[in-house]
ZATI-99434 format. One record per residue (C-alpha): residue number from 1; z, x, y; residue in three letters. Coordinates in pm, whole numbers, plus 50000, padded with zeros to 5 digits. Example, Ala and Ser with C-alpha at 12.3 -4.5 7.8 and 13.67 -1.06 7.14 Angstrom:
BEGIN
{num = 1 Z = 50780 X = 51230 Y = 49550 residuo = ala}
{num = 2 Z = 50714 X = 51367 Y = 49894 residuo = ser}
//
This chain:
BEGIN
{num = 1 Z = 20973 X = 77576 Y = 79304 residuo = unk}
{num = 2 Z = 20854 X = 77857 Y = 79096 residuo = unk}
{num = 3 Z = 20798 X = 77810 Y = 78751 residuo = unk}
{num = 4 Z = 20999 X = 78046 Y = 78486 residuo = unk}
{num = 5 Z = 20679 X = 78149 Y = 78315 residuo = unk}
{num = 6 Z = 20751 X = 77994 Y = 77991 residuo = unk}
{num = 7 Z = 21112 X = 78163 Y = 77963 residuo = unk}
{num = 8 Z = 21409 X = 77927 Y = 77926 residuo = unk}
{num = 9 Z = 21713 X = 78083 Y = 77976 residuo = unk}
{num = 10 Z = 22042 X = 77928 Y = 77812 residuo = unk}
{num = 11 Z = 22408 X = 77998 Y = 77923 residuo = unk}
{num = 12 Z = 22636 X = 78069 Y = 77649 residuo = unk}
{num = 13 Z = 22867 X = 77788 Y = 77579 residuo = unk}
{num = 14 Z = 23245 X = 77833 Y = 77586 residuo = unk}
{num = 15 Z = 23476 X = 77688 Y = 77326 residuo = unk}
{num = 16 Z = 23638 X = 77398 Y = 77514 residuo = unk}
{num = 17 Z = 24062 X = 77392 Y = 77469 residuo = unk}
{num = 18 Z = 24210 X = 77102 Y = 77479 residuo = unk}
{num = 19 Z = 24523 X = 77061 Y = 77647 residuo = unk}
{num = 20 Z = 24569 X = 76692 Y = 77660 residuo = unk}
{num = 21 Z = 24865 X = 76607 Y = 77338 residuo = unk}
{num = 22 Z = 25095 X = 76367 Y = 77259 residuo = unk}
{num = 23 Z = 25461 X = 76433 Y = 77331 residuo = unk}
{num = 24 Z = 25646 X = 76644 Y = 77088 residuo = unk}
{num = 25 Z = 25314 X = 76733 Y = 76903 residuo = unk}
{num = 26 Z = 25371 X = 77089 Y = 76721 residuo = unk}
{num = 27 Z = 25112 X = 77385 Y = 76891 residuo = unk}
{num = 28 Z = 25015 X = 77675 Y = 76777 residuo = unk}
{num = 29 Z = 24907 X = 77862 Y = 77076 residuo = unk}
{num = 30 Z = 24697 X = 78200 Y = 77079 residuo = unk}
{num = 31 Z = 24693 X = 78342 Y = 77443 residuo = unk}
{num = 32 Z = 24650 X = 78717 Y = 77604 residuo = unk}
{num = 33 Z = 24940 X = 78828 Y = 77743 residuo = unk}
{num = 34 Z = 24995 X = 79182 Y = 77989 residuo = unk}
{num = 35 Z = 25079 X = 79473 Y = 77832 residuo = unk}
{num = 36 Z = 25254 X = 79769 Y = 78014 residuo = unk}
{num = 37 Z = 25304 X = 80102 Y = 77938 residuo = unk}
{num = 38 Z = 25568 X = 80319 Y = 78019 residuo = unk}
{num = 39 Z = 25465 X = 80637 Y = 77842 residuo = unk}
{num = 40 Z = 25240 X = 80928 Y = 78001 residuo = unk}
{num = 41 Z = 24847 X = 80856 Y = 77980 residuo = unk}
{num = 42 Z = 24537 X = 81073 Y = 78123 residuo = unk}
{num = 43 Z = 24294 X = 80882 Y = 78311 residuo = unk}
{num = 44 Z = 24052 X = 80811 Y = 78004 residuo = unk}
{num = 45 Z = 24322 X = 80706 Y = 77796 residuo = unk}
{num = 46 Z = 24455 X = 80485 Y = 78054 residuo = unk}
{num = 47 Z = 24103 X = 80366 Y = 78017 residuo = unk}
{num = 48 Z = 24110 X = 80198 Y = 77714 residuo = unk}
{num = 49 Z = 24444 X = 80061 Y = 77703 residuo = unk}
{num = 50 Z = 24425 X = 79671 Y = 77603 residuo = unk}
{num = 51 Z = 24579 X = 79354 Y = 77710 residuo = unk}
{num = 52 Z = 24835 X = 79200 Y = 77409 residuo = unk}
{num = 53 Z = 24720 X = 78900 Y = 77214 residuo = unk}
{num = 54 Z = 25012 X = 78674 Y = 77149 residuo = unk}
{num = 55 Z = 25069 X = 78336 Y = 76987 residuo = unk}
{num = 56 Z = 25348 X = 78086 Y = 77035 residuo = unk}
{num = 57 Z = 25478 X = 77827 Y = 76861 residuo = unk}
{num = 58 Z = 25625 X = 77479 Y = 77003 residuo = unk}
{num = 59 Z = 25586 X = 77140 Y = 77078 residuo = unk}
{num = 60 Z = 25393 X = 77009 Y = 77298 residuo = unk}
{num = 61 Z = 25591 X = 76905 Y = 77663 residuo = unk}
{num = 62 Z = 25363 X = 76846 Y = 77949 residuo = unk}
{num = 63 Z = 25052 X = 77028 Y = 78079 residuo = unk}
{num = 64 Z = 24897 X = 77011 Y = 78472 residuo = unk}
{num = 65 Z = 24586 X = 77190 Y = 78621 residuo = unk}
{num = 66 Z = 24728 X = 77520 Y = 78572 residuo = unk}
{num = 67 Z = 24968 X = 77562 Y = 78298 residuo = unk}
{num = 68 Z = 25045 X = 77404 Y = 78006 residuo = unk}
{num = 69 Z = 25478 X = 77341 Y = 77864 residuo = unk}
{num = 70 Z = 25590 X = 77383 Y = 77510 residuo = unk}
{num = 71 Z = 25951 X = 77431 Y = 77346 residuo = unk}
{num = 72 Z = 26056 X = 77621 Y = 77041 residuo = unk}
{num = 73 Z = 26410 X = 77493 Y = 77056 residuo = unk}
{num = 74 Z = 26617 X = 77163 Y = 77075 residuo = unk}
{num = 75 Z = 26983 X = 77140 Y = 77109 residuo = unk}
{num = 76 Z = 27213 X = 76842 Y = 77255 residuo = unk}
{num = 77 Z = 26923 X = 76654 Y = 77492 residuo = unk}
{num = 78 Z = 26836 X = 77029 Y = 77646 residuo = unk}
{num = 79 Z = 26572 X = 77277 Y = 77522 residuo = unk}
{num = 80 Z = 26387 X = 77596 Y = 77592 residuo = unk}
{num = 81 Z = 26071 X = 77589 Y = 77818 residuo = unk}
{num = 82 Z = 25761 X = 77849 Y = 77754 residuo = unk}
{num = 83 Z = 25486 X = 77775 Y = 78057 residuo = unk}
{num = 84 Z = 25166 X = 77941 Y = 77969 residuo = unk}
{num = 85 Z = 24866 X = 77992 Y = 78259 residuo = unk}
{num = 86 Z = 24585 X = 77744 Y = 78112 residuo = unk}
{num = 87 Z = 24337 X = 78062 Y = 78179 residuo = unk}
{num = 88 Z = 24553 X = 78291 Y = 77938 residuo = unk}
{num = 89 Z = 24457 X = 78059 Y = 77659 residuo = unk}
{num = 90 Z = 24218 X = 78125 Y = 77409 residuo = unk}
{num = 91 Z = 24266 X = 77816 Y = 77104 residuo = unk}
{num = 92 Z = 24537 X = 77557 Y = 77015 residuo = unk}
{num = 93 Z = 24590 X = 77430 Y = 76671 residuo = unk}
{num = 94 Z = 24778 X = 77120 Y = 76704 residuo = unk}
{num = 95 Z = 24944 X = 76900 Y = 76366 residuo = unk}
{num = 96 Z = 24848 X = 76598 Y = 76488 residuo = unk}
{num = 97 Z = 24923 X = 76280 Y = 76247 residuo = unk}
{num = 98 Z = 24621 X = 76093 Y = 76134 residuo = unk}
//
């Protein structure tokens, strides 16, 4: 094996999100969301358009390998579902209790 002559090379390290809550713990969840446009753009325009950062509030449901489950709203035993793709996420702030 050749040697690196001396140069160590170090991978940046991503931010780690956990996804792992209690049930009914309150998230705040910032995530990247697609954006479409419906007006007229030229090619360099088109270009540069961006992607739409978005952030949800709810509490915590379930999460699997792909997607994590939060709810906004409770009424009579039923309630609202928001499923978010776990690679869309970029942080969590949960209020956990102490």
């Amino acid at each position: 094996m050749e040697a690196f002559e001396g140069k160590i090379m170090a991978k940046k390290k991503k931010d780690v999100v956990k996804f792992d809550y209690e049930i009914g713990t309150l998230l705040v969840i910032e995530w990247v969301d697609i954006a479409s446009y419906d007006d007229w753009h030229d090619q360099e325009d088109a270009k540069e358009l961006p992607t739409v950062n978005a952030t949800s509030v709810g509490w915590f449901i379930n999460s699997d390998n792909d997607v994590i489950r939060i709810t906004s709203t409770v009424a009579d035993n039923a309630h609202n579902v928001l499923v978010i793709p776990k690679s869309v996420v970029k942080k969590i702030v949960a209020d956990e209790a102490e």
